[in-house]
N, CA, C and O atoms as a GROMACS GRO file, in nm:
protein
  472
    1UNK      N    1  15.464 -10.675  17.088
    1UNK     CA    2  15.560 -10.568  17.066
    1UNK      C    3  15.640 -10.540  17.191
    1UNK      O    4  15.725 -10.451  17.191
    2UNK      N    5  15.615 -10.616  17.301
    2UNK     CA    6  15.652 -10.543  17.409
    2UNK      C    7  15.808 -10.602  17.434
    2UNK      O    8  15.900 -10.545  17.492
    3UNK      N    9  15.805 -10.748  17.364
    3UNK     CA   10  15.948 -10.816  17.396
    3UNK      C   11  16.032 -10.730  17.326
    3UNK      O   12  16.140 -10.720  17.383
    4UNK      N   13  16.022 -10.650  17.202
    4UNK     CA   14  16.081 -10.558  17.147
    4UNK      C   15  16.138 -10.462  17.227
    4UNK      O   16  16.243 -10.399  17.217
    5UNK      N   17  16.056 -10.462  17.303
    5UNK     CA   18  16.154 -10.319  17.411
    5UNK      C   19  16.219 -10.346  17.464
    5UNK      O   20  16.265 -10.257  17.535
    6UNK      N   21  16.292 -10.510  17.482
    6UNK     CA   22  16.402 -10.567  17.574
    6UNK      C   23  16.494 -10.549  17.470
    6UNK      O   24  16.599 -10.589  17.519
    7UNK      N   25  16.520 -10.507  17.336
    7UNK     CA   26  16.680 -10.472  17.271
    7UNK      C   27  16.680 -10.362  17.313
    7UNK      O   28  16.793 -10.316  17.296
    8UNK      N   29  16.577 -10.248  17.386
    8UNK     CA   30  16.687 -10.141  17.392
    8UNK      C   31  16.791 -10.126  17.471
    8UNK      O   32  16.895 -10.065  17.448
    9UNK      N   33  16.752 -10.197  17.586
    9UNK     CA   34  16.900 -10.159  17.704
    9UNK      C   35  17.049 -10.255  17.632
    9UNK      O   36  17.167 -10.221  17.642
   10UNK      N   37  16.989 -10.386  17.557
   10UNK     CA   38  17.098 -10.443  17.478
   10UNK      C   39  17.166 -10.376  17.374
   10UNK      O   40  17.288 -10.366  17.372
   11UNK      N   41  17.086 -10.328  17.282
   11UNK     CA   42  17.118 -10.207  17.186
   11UNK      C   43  17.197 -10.106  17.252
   11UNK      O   44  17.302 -10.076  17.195
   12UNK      N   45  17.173 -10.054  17.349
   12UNK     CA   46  17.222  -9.894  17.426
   12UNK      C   47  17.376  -9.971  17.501
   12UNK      O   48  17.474  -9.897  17.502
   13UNK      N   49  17.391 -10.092  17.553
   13UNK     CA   50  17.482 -10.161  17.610
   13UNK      C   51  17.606 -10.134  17.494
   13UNK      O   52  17.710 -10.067  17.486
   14UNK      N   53  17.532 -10.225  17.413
   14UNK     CA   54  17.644 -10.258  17.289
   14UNK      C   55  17.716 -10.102  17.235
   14UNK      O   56  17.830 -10.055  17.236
   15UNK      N   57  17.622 -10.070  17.204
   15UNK     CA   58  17.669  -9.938  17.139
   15UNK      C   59  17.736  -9.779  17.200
   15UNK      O   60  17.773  -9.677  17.142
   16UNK      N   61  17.727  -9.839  17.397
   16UNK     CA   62  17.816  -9.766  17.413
   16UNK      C   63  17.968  -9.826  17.452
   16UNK      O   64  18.055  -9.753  17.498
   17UNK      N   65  17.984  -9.934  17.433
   17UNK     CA   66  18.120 -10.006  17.410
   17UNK      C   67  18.158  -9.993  17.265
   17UNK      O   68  18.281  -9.981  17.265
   18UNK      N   69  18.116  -9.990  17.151
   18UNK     CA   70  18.145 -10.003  17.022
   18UNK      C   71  18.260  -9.910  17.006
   18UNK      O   72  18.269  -9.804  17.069
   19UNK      N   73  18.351  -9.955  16.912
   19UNK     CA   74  18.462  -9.887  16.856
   19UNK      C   75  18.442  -9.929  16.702
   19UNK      O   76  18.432 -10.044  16.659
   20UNK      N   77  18.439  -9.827  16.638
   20UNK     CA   78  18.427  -9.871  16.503
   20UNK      C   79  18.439  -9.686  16.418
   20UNK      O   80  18.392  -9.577  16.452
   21UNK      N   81  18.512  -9.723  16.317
   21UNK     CA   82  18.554  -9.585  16.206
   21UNK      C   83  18.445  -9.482  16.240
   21UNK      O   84  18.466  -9.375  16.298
   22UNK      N   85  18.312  -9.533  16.191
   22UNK     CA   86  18.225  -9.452  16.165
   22UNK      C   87  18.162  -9.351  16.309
   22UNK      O   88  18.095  -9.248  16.297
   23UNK      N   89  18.208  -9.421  16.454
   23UNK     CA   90  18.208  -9.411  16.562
   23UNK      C   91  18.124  -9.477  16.607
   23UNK      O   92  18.104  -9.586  16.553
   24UNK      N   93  18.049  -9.442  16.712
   24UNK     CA   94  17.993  -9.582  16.857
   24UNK      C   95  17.846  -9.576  16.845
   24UNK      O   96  17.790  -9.650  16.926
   25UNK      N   97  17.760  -9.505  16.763
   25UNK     CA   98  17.619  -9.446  16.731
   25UNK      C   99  17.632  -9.530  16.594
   25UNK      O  100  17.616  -9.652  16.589
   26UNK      N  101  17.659  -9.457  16.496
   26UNK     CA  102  17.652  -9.482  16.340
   26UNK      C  103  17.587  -9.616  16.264
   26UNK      O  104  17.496  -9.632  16.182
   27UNK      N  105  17.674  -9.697  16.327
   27UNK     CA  106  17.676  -9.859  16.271
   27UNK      C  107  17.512  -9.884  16.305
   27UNK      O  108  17.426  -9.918  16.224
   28UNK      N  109  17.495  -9.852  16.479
   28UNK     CA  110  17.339  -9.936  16.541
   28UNK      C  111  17.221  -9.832  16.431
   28UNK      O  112  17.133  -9.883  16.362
   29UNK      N  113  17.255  -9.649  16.440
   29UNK     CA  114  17.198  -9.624  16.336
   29UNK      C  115  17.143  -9.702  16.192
   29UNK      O  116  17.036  -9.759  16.171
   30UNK      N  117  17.248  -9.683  16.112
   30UNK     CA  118  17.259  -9.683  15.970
   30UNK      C  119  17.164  -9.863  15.957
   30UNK      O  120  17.082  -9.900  15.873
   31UNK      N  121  17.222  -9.938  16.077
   31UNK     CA  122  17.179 -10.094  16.048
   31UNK      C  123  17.035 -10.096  16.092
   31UNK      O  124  16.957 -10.157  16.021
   32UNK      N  125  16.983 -10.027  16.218
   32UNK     CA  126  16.832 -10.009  16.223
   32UNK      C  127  16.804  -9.978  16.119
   32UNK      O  128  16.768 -10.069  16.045
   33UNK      N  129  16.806  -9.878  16.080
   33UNK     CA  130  16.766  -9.803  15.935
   33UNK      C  131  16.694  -9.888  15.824
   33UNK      O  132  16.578  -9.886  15.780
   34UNK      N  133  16.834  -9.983  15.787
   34UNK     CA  134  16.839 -10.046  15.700
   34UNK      C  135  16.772 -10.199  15.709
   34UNK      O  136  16.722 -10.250  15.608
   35UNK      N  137  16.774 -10.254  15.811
   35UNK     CA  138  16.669 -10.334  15.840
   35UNK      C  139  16.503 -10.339  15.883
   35UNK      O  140  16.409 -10.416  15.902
   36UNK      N  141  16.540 -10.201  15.881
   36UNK     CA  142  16.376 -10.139  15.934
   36UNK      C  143  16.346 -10.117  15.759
   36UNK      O  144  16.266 -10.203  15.723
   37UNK      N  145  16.381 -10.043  15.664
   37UNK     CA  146  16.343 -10.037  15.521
   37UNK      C  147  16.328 -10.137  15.478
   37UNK      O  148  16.228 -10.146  15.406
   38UNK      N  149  16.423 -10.277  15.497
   38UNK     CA  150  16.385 -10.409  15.433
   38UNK      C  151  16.215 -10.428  15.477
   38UNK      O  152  16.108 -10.412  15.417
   39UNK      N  153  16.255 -10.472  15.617
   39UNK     CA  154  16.090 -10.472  15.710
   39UNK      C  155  15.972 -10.455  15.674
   39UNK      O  156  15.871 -10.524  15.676
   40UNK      N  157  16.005 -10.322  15.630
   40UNK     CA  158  15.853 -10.256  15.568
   40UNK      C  159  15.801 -10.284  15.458
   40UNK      O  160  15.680 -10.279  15.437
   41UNK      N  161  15.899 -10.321  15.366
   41UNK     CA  162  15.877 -10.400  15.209
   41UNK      C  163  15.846 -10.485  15.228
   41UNK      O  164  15.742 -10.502  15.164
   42UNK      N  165  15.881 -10.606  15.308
   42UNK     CA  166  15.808 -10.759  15.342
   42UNK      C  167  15.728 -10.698  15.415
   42UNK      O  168  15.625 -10.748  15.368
   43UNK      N  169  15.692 -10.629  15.491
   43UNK     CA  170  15.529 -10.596  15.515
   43UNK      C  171  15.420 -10.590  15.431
   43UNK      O  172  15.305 -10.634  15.445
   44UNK      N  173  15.487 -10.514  15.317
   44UNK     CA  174  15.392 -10.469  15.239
   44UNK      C  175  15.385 -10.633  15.143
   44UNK      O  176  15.269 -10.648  15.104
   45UNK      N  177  15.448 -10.714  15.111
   45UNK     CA  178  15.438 -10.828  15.062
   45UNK      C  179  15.356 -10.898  15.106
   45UNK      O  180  15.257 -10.928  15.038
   46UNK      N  181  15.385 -10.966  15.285
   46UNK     CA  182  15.323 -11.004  15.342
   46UNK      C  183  15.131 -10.988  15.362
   46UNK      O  184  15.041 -11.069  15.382
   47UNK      N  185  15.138 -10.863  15.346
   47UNK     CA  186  15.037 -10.820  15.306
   47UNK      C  187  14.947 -10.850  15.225
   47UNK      O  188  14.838 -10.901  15.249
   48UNK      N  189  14.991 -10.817  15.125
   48UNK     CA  190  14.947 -10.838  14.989
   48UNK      C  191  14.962 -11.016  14.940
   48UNK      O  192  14.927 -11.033  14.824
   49UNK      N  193  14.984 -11.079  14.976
   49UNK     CA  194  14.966 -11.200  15.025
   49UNK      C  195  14.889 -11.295  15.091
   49UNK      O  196  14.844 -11.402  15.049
   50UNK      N  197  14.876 -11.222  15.248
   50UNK     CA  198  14.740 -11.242  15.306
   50UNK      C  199  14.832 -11.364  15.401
   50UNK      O  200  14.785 -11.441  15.485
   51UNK      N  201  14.929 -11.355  15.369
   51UNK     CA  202  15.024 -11.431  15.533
   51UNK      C  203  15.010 -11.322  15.626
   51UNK      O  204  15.050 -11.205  15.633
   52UNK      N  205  14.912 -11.433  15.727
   52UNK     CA  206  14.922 -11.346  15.875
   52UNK      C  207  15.024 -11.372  15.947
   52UNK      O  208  15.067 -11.273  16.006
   53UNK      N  209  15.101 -11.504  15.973
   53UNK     CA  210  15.174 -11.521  16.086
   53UNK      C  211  15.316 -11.437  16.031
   53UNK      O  212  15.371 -11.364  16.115
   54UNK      N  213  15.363 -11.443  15.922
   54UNK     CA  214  15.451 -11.408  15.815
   54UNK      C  215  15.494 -11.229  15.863
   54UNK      O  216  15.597 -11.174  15.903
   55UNK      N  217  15.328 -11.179  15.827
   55UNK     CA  218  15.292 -11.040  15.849
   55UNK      C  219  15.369 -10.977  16.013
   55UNK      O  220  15.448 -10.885  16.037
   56UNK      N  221  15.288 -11.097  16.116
   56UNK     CA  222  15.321 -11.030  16.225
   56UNK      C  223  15.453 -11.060  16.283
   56UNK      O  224  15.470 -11.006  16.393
   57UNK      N  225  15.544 -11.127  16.243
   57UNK     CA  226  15.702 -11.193  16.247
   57UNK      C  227  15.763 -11.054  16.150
   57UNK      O  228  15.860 -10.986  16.184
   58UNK      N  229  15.716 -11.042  16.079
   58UNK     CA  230  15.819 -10.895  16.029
   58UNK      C  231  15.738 -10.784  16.119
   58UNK      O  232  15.823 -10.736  16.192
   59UNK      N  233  15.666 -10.749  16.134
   59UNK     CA  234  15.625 -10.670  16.214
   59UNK      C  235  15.731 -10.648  16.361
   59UNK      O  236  15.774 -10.544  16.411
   60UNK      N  237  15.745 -10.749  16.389
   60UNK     CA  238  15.841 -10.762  16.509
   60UNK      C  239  15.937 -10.706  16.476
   60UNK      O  240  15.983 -10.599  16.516
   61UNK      N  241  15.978 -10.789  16.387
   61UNK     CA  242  16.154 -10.782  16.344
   61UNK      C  243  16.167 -10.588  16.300
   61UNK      O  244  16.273 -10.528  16.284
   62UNK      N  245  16.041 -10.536  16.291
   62UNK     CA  246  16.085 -10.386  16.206
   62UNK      C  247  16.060 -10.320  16.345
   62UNK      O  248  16.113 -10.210  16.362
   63UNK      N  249  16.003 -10.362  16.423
   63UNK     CA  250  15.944 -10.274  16.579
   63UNK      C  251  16.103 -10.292  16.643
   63UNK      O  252  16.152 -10.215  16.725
   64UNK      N  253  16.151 -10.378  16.602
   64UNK     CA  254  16.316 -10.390  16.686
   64UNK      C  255  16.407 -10.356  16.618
   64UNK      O  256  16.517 -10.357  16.673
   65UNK      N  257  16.400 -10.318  16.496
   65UNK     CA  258  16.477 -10.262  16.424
   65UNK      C  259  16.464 -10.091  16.480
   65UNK      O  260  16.550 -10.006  16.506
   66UNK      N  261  16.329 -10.092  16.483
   66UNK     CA  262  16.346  -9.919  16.532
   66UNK      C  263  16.372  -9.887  16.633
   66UNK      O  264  16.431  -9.779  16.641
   67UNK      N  265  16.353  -9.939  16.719
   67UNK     CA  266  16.424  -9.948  16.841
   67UNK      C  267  16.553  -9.948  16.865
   67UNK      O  268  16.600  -9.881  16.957
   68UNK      N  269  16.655 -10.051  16.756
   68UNK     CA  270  16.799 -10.030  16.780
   68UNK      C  271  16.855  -9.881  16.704
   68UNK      O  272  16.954  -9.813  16.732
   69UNK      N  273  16.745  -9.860  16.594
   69UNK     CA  274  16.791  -9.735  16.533
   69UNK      C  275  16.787  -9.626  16.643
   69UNK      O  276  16.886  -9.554  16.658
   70UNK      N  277  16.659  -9.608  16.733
   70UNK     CA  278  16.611  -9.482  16.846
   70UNK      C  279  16.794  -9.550  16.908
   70UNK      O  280  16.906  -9.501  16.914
   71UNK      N  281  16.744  -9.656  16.937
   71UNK     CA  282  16.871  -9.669  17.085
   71UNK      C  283  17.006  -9.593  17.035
   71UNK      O  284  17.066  -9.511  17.104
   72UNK      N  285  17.039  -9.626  16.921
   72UNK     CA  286  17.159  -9.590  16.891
   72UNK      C  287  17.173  -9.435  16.877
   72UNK      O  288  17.280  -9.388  16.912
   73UNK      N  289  17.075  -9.348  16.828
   73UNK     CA  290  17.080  -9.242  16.846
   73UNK      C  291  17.066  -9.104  16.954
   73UNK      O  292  17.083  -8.982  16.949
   74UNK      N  293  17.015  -9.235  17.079
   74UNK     CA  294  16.999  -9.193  17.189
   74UNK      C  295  17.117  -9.142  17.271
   74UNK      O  296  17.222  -9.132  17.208
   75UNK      N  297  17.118  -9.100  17.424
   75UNK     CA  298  17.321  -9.043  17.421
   75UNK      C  299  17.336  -9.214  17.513
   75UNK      O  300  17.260  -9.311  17.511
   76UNK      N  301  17.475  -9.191  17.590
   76UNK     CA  302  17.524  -9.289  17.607
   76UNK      C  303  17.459  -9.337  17.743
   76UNK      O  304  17.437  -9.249  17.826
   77UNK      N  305  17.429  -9.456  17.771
   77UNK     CA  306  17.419  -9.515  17.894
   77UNK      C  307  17.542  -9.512  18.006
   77UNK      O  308  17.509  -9.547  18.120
   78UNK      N  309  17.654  -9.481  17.989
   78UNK     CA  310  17.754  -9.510  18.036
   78UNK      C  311  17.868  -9.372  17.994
   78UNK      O  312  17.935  -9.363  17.892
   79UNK      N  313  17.862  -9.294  18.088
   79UNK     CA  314  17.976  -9.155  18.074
   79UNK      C  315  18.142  -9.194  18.061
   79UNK      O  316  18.193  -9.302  18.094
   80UNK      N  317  18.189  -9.116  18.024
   80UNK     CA  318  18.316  -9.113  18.032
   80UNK      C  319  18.390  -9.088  18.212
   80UNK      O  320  18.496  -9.118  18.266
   81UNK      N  321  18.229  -8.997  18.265
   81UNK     CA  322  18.287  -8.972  18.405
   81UNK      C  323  18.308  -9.100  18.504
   81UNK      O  324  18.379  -9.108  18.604
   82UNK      N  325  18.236  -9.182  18.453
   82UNK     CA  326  18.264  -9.341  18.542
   82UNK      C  327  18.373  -9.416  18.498
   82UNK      O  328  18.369  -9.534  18.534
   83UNK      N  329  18.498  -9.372  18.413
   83UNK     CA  330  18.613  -9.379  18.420
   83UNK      C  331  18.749  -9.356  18.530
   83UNK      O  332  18.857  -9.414  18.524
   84UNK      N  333  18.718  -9.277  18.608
   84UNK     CA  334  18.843  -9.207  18.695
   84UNK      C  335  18.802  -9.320  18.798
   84UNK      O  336  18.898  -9.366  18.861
   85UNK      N  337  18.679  -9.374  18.826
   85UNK     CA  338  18.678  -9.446  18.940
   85UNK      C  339  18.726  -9.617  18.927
   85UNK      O  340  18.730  -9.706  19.011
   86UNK      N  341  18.752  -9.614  18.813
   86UNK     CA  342  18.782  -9.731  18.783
   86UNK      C  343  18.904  -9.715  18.742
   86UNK      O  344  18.955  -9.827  18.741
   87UNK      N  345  19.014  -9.599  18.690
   87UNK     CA  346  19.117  -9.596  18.699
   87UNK      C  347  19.169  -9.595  18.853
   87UNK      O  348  19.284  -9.637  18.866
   88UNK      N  349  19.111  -9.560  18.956
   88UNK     CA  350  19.145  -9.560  19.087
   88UNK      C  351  19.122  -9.687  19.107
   88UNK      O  352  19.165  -9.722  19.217
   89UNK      N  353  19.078  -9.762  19.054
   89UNK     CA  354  19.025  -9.910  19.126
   89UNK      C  355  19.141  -9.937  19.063
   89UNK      O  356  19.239  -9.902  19.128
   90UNK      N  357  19.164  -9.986  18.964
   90UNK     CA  358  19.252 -10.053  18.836
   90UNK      C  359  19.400 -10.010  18.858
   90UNK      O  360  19.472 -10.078  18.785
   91UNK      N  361  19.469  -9.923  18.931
   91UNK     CA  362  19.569  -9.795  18.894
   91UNK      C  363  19.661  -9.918  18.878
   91UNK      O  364  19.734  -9.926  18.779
   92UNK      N  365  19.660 -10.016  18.971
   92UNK     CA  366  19.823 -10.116  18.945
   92UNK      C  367  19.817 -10.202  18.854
   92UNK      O  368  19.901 -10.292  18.848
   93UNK      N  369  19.718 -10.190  18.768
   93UNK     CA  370  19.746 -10.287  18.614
   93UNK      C  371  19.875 -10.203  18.519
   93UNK      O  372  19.891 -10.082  18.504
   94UNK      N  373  19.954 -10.318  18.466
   94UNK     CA  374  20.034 -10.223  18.408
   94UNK      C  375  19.998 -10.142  18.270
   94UNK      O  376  19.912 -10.185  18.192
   95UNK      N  377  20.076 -10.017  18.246
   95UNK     CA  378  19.943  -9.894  18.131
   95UNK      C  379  19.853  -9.849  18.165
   95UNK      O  380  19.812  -9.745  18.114
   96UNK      N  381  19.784  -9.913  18.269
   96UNK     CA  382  19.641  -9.862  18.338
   96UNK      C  383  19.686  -9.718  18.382
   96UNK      O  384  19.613  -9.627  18.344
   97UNK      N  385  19.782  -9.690  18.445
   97UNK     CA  386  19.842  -9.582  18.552
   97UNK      C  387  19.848  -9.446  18.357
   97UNK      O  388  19.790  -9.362  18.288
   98UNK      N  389  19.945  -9.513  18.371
   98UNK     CA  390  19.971  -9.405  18.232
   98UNK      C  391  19.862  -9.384  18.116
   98UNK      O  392  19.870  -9.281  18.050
   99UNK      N  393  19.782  -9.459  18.095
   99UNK     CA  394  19.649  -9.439  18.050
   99UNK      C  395  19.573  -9.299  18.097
   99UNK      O  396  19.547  -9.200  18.027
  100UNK      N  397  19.548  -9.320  18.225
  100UNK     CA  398  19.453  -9.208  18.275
  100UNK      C  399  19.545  -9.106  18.316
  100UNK      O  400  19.483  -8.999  18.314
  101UNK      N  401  19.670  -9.086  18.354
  101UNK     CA  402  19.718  -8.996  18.363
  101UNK      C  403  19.764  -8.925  18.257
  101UNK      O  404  19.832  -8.823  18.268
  102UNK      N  405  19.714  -9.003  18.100
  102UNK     CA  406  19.723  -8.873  17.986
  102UNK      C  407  19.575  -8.848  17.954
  102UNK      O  408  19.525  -8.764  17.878
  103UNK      N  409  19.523  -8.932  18.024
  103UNK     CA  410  19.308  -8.849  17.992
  103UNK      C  411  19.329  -8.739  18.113
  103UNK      O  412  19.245  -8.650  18.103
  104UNK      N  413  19.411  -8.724  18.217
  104UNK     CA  414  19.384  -8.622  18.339
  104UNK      C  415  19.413  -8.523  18.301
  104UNK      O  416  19.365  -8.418  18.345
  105UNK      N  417  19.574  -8.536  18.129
  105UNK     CA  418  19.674  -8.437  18.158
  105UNK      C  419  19.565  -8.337  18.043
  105UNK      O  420  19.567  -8.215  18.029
  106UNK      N  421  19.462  -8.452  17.965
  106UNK     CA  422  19.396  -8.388  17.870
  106UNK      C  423  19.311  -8.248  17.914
  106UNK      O  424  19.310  -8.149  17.841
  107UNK      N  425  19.234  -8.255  18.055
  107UNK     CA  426  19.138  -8.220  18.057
  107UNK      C  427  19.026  -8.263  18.074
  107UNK      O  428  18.923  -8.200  18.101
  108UNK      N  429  19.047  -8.434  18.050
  108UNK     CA  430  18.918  -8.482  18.030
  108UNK      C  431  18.830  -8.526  18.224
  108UNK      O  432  18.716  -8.567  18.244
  109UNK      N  433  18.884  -8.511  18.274
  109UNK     CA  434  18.845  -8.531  18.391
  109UNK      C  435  18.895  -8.413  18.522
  109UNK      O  436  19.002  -8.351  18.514
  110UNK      N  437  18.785  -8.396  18.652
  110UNK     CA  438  18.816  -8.270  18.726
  110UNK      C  439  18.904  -8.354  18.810
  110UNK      O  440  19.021  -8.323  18.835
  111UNK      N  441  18.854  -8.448  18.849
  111UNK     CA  442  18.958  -8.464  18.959
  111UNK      C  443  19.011  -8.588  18.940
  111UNK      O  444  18.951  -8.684  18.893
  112UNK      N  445  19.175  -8.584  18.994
  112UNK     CA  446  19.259  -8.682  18.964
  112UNK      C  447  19.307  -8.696  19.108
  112UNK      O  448  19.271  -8.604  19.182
  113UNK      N  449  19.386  -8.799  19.168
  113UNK     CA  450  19.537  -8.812  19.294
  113UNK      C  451  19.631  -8.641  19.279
  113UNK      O  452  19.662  -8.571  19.183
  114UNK      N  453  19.646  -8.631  19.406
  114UNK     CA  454  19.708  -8.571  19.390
  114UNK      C  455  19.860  -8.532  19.372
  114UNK      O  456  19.916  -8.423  19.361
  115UNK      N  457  19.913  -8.689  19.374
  115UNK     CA  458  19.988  -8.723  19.285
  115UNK      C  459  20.008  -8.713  19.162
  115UNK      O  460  20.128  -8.735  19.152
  116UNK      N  461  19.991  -8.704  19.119
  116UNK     CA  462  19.903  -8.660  18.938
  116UNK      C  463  19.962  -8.461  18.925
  116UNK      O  464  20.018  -8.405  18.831
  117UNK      N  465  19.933  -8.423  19.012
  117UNK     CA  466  19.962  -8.302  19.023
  117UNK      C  467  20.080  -8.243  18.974
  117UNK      O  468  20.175  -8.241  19.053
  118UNK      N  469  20.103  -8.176  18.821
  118UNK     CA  470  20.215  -8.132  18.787
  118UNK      C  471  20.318  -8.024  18.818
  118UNK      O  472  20.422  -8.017  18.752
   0.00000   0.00000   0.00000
């Protein structure tokens, strides 16, 4: 079970880059979820069967399923505040500049150039 605990930082990676409708949580949610419910039904098959190797191969697969479900519901590995420093790194890409100077004009960050200054 323990290699299982190496999707979470992959899980938590992915899912705080994700862009998707439902937003950047939802998808790793809803798909743990749903692969973790399959899981448990071939458990119970497996079971009832009397396949051991079978048994402990879904076993895995549902221990990492819950894991991407926890990960995804967990908060983000990666803030929005480690943005401004990389707009300062980045500023002469072109859009880069005008990018963060409408996240500054938002609110979304304390400190900007003081150039920036309206």
């Amino acid at each position: 079970a323990g290699i299982s605990q190496l999707i979470a930082p992959v899980a938590g990676y992915a899912s705080d880059r994700t862009t998707h409708a439902m937003g950047r949580r939802m998808p790793y949610i809803l798909g743990g979820n749903a692969l973790l419910l399959v899981s448990i039904g071939a458990l119970y098959v497996a079971r009832t069967l009397l396949w051991g190797y079978v048994y402990c191969a879904v076993l895995l697969i549902a221990i990492t399923a819950l894991n991407i479900a926890y990960t995804g519901s967990a908060s983000p590995l990666r803030t929005d505040s480690d943005r401004p420093a990389q707009c300062m790194k980045d500023i002469r890409k072109p859009g880069l500049q005008a990018w963060c100077q409408t996240r500054y004009q938002q609110n979304k960050w304390v400190h900007a150039p003081a150039s920036w200054a309206a």
